[in-house]
C-alpha positions in Angstrom: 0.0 0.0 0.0 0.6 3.7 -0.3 2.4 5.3 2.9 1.3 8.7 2.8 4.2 11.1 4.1 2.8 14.6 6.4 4.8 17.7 6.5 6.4 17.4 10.0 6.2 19.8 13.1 9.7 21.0 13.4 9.8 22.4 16.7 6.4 23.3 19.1 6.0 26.5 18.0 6.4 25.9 14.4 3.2 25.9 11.9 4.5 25.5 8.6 7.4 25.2 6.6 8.6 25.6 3.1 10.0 22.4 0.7 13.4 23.4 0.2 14.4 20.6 -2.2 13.4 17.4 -2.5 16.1 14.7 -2.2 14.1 11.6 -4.1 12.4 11.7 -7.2 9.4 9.5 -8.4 10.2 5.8 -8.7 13.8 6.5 -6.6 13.7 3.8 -4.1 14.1 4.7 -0.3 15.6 3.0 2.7 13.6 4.1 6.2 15.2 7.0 8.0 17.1 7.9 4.4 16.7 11.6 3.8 13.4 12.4 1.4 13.6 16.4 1.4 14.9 19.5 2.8 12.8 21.7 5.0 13.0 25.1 5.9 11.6 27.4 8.7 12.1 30.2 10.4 13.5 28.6 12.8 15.6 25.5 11.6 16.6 24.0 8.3 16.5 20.4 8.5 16.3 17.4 6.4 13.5 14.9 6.7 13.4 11.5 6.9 11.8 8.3 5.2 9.5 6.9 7.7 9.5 3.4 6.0 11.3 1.4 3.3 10.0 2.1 0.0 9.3 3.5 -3.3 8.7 7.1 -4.1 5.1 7.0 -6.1 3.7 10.4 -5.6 5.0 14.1 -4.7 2.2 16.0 -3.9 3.9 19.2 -3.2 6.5 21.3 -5.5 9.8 23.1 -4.2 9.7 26.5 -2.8 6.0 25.8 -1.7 4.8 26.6 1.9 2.9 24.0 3.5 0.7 23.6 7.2 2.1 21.3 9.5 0.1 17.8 8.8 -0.1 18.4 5.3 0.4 15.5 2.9 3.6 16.0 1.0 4.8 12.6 -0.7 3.3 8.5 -1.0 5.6 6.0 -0.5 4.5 2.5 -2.5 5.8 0.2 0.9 8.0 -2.8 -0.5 6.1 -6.2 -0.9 2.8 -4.7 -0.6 0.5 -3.3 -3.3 0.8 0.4 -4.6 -2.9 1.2 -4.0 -3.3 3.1 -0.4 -5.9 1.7 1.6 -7.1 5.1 1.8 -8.2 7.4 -0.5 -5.4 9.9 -0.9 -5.7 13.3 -1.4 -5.3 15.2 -4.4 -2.8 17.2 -6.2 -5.2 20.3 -6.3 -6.0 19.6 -2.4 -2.3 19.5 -1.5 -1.7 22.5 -4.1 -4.3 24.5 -2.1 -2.8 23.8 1.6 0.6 24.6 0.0 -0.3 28.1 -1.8 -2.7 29.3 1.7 -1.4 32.3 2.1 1.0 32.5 5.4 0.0 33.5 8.8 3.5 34.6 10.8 2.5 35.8 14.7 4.6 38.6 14.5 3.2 40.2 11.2 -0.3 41.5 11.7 0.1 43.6 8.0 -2.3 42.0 6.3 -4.5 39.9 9.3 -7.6 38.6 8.1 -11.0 40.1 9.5 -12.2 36.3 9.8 -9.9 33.4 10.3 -9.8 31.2 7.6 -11.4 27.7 8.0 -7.7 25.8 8.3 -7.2 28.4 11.4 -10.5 27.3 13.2 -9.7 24.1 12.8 -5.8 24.4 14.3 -7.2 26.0 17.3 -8.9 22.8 18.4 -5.1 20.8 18.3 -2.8 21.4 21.1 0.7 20.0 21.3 1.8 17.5 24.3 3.3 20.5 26.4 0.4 22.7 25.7 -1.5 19.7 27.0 0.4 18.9 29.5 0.8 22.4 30.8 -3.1 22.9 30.8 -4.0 19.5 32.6 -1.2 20.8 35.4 -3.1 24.1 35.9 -6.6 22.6 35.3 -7.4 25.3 32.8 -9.1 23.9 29.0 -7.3 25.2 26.3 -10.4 25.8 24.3 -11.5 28.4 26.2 -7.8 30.5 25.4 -7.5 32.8 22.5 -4.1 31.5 20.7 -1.8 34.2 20.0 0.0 31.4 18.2 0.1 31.6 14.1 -3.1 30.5 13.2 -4.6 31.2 16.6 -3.2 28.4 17.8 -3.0 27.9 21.7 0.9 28.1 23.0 2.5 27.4 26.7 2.7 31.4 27.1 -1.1 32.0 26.0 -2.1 28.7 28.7 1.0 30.4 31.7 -0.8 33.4 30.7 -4.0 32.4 32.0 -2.9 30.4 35.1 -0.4 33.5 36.4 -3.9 35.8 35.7 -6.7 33.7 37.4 -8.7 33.6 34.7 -8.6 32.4 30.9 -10.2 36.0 29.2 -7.7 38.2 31.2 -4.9 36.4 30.2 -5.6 35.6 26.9 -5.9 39.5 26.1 -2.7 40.2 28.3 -0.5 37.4 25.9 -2.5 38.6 22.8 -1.7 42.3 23.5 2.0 41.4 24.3 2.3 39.0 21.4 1.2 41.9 19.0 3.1 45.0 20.0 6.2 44.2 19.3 4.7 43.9 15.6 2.5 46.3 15.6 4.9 48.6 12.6 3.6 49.2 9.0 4.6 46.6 6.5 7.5 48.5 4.4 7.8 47.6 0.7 11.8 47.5 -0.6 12.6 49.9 -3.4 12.3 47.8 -6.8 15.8 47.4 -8.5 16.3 48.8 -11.9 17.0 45.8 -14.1 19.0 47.1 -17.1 19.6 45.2 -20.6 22.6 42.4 -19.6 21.3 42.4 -16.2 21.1 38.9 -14.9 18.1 37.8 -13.0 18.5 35.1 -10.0 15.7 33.8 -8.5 15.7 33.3 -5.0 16.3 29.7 -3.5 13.6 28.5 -0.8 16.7 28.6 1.7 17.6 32.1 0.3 14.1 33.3 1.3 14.2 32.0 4.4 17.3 33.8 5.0 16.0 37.1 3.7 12.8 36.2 6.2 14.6 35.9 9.2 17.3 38.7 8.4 14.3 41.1 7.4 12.1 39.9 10.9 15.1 40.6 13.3 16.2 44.1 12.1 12.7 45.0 12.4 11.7 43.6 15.4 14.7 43.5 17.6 16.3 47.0 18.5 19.9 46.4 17.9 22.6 48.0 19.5 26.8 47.4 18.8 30.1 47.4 20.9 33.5 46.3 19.9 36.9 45.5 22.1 40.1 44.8 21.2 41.8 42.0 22.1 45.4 41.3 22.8 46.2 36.9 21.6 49.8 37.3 21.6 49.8 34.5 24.1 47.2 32.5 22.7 48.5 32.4 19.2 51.4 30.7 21.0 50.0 28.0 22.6 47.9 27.2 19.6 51.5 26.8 17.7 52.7 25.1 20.2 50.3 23.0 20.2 48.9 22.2 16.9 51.0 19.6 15.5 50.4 17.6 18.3 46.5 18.5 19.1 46.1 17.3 14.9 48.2 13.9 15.8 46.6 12.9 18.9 42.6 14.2 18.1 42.9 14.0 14.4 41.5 17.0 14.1 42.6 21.0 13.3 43.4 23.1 16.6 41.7 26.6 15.4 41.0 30.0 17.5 37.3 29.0 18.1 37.0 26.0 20.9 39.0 28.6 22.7 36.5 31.5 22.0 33.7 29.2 22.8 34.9 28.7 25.8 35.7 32.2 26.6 31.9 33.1 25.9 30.6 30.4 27.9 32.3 31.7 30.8 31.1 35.2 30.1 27.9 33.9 30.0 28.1 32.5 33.1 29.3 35.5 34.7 26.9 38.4 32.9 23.6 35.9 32.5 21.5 38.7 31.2 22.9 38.3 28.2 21.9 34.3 27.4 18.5 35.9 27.8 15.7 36.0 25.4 13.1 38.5 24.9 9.2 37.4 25.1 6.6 39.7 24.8 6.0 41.1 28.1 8.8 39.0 29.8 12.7 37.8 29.8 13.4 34.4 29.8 16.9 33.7 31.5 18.0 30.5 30.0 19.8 28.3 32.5 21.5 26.4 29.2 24.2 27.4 27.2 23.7 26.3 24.1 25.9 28.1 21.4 25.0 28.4 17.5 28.2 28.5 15.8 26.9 30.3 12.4 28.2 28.9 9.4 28.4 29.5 5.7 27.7 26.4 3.5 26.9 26.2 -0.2 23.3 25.6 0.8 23.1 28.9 2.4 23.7 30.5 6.2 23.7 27.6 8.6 24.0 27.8 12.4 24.2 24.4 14.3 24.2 24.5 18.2 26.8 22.7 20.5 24.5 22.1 23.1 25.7 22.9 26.9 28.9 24.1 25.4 29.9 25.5 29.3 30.5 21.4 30.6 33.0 20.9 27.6 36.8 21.2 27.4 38.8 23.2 25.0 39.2 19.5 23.7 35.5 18.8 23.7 34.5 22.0 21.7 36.9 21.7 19.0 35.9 18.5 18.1 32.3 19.1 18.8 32.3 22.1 16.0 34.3 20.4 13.5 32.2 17.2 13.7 28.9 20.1 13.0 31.1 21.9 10.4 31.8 18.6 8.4 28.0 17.5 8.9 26.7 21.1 8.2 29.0 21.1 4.2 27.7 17.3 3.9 24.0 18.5 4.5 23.7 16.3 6.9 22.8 18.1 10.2 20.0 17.1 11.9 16.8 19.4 13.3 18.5 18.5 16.6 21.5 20.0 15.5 20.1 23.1 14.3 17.3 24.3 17.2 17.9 25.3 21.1 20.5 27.9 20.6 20.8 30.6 23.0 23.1 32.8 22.0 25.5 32.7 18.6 29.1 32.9 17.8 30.1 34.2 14.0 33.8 33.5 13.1 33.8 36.4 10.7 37.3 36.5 11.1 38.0 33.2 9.4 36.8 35.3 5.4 39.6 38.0 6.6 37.2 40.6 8.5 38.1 43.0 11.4 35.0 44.7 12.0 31.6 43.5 11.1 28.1 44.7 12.9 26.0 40.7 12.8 22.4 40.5 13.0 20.7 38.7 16.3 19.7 35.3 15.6 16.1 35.9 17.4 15.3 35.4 19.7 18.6 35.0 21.1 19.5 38.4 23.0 22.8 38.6 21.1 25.6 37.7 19.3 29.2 37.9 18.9 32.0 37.8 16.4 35.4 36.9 16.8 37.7 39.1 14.1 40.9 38.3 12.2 43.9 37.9 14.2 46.2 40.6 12.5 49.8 42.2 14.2 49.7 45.5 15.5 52.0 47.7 17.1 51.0 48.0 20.5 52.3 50.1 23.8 52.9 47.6 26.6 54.5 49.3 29.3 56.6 52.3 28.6 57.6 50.4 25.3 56.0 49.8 21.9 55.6 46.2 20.6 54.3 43.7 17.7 51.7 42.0 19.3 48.4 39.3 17.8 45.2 41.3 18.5 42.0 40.2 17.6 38.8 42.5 17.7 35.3 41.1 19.0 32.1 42.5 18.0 28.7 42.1 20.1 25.3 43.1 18.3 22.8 43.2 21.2 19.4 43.5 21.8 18.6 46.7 23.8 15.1 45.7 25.3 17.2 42.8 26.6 20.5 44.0 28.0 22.0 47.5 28.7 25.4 49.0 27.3 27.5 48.4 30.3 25.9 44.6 30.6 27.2 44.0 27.1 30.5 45.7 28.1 31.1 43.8 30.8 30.5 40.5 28.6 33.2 41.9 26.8 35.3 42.5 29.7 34.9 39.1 30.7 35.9 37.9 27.6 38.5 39.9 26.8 40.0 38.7 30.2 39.4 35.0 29.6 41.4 35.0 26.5 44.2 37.5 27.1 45.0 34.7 29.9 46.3 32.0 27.9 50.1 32.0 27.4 52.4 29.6 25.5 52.8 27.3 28.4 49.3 27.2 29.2 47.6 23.7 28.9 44.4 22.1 28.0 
């Protein structure tokens, strides 16, 4: 029979997703847990895999499309068994409609609907297991919330919401008020570009838009401030020569600048917490992880997989940890896993030969750093003028989130973590 394949729910708070590319073609055969497409949202970009063993009979859905959570997307003809479904699948044109319903995101009320369409109505009677969960704990029916969720569906701050306010209506306003401010700005149309005659036109890959999405969404949303500090790595740069040789012999694998940052922001973090925050509405979370997005670019587009807890690992630890992502991440092989639960992002800028670069928050992470080419400068140290490794760090921040002088002191503190190393230092 026919295995019919549903677009998958790629994180609690995620609705819908776009088919990136589509890694098996009609009559390809499939192994189970083999990759069948990419997916992109706005908050991951993962590929998906084959729930069974089979043959690809039917794509219902085209690249680029945009498609509801639940959605049929593929049939899979199951090995051994017939290729009718049991079940009468659904149609091209049915799938073609899900895919082209126009796109409801929670923090763009630009074009809101005066009624919600039927498909909303009907999300607002599924909950996910934590919303459940969370309700059952609190005694409070989730049917009787307003979801400020996209597609009014119910989310764990609509259902907190109504526990922390006694009562479902107050609370449902409150989270709907706070969900909508912070979006509440006219919809602003780019200037078109004047296309000339040579002019090449490039259309936009699905993980191209998603990029553009996300980039466009933060600058608008998230009030960014900048700081920069220098850094003096004389003594780092010699340990890591020191070192190297041996580090690539015993761990087969490069010793590079960035386990070292990493572990210089995760002590930071520690120390100023404000700033592995995230912004919520009408609240800070504080996140008691430290889980850092390491953001890399891949010939698929911007990546940024997470070392999860990266504060419990050695200098040892991290660098294998990133090169094991950066290998999976150039392979396309990362998992949704990999790419989701980040609270706060490092950018390696200095690795394509920058020295000053302002990055854009990964919301809604609080912040993010870079770490800058290591160039020689003269420097005054002492009474005296010397050649010494300095390397600049950059921090974009968000102000509703942390102050100036918080961000500064993140910078002190890692400023001081990794002007301590010296070339005798160890591991």
């Amino acid at each position: 029979m026919a295995h019919t394949v549903v677009m998958p729910q790629l994180g609690e708070s995620v609705t819908e997703g776009t088919i990136g590319q589509w890694l098996k073609k009609v009559g390809d055969s499939i192994e189970e847990y083999e990759s069948l497409l990419e997916v992109l949202t706005d908050k991951v970009n993962a590929e998906v895999p084959s729930p069974v063993s089979g043959t690809m009979s039917r794509i219902l859905v085209d690249e680029g499309a945009v498609v509801a959570v639940g959605t049929p997307i593929c049939e899979i003809a199951v090995e051994g068994e017939g290729a009718e479904s049991d079940a009468e699948p659904p149609s091209e044109a049915k799938a073609a409609d899900a895919a082209s319903e126009p796109k409801t995101d929670e923090h763009d009320t630009s074009a809101a609907p005066a009624e919600p369409s039927p498909a909303a109505k009907e999300g607002r009677g599924r909950y996910s297991p934590a919303v459940r969960r969370l309700a059952s704990e609190h005694g409070i029916d989730p049917a009787g919330l307003t979801g400020t969720g996209s597609g009014g569906r119910v989310t764990r701050n609509d259902v907190m919401k109504a526990a922390e306010g006694g009562g479902r209506k107050a609370a449902s306003a409150s989270s709907a008020s706070a969900a909508s401010s912070e979006a509440r700005m006219p919809a602003v149309a780019g200037a078109p570009a004047n296309v000339e005659e040579g002019d090449d036109i490039v259309q936009l890959s699905p993980i191209r838009k998603v990029i553009a999405e996300r980039m466009v969404r933060s600058k608008m949303t998230v009030p960014h401030a900048w700081l920069m500090v220098e850094i003096d790595v004389t003594g780092l740069v010699a340990l890591r020569n020191r070192l190297k040789d041996d580090f690539k012999a015993r761990e087969g694998a490069s010793l590079t600048y960035l386990p070292f940052m990493l572990k210089a922001v995760s002590t930071a973090l520690r120390k100023i917490p404000v700033v592995n925050a995230q912004w919520n509405g009408d609240s800070i979370v504080m996140k008691k992880r430290i889980n850092l997005g390491i953001a890399m670019a891949t010939e698929r587009g911007l990546m940024v997989p997470v070392v999860k807890d990266a504060d419990r690992l050695s200098i040892v630890g991290l660098a294998a940890a990133t090169q094991d992502l950066a290998k999976r991440a150039r392979s396309g092989r990362l998992t949704m896993d990999d790419l989701s639960g980040g609270t706060f992002t490092v950018d390696n800028t200095g690795a394509v030969g920058t020295v000053l670069t302002y990055p854009v928050i990964n919301a809604p992470e609080a912040a993010i750093v870079t770490m800058e080419s290591v160039v020689k400068r003269p420097q005054v140290v002492g009474d005296m003028i010397a050649v010494r490794s300095m390397m600049n760090c950059c921090i974009s921040f968000d102000h509703r989130v942390i102050d100036g002088a918080e961000a500064a002191q993140f910078l002190g503190e890692l400023k001081q973590s990794l002007q301590a190393y010296t070339a005798d230092s160890t591991l």
